[in-house]
TIMIGU-471099 format. One record per residue (C-alpha): residue in one letter; x, y, z. Coordinates in Angstrom, 3 decimals. Example, Ala and Ser with C-alpha at 12.3 -4.5 7.8 and 13.67 -1.06 7.14 Angstrom:
# residues 2
{aa:A&u:12.300&v:-4.500&w:7.800};
{aa:S&u:13.670&v:-1.060&w:7.140};
This chain:
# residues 64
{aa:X&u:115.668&v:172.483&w:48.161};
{aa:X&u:112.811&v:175.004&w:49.320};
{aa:X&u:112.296&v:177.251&w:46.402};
{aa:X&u:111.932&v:180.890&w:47.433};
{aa:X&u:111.532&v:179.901&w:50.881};
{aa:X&u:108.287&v:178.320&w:50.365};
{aa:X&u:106.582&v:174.770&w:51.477};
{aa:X&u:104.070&v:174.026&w:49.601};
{aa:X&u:101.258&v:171.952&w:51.084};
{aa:X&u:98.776&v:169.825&w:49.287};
{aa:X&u:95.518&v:168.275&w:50.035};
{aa:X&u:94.772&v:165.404&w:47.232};
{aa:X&u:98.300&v:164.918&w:46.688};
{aa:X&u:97.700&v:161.241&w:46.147};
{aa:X&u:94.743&v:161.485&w:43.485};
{aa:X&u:95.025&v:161.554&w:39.812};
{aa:X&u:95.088&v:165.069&w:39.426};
{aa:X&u:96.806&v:166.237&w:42.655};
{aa:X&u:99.570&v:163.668&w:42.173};
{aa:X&u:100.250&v:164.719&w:38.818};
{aa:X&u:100.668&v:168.410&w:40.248};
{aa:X&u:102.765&v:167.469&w:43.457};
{aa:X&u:104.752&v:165.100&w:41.283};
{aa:X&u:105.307&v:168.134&w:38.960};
{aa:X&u:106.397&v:170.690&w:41.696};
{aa:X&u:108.599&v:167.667&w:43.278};
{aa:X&u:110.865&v:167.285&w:40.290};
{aa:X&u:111.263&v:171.365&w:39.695};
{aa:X&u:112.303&v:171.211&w:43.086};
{aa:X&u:109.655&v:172.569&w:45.062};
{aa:X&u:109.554&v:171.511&w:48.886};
{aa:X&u:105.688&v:169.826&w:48.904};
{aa:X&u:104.180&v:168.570&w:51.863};
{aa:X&u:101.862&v:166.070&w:50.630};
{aa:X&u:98.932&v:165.564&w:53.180};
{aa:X&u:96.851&v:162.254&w:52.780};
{aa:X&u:94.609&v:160.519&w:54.841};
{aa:X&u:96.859&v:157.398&w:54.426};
{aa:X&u:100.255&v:157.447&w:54.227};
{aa:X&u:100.967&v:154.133&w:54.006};
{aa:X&u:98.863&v:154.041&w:50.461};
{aa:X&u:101.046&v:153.659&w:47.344};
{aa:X&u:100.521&v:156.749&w:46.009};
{aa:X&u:101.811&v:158.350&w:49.129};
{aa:X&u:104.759&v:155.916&w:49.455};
{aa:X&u:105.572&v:156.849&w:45.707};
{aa:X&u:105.571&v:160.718&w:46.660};
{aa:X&u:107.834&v:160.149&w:49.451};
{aa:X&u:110.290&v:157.988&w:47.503};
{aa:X&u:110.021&v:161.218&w:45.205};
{aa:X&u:111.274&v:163.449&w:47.753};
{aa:X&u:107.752&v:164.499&w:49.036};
{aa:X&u:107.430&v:165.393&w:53.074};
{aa:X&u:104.117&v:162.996&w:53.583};
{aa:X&u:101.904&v:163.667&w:56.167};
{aa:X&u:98.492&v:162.289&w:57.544};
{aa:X&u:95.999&v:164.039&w:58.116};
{aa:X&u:92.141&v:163.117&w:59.090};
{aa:X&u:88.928&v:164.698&w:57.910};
{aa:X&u:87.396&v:167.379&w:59.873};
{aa:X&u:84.451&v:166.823&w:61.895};
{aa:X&u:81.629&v:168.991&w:59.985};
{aa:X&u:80.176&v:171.924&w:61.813};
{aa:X&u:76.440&v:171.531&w:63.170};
C-alpha cells in the first residue's frame, strides 16, 4: 500500500536507529525504499521479508 501516494526512501535503513524507523513505517503501511550499501546483509534481507523495496546503493565519490 503507498500511503498518500508517497515512497518513502531511507538511507541507514539497516542500522539500529534507521531500522527501527523503516521497520516502524513498514508495519503502518508506508511504501519504504530501504537503500543500503549491501543488500544481501541481514538487516536488509529482514526489511525485505518485511515488505521493504531494498535497494543498493554505493557511496559517493567526495568532491575535491
Amino acid at each position: 500500500m503507498i500511503v498518500n501516494g508517497l515512497i518513502v526512501a531511507m538511507a541507514g535503513s539497516t542500522g539500529q536507529q534507521g531500522g527501527a524507523v523503516a521497520r516502524r513505517l513498514v508495519a503502518d503501511g508506508w511504501t519504504v525504499r530501504a537503500l543500503t550499501r549491501d543488500p544481501t546483509s541481514p538487516g536488509a534481507r529482514a526489511l525485505a521479508d518485511a515488505g521493504a523495496d531494498v535497494r543498493a546503493v554505493d557511496r559517493p565519490t567526495p568532491l575535491r
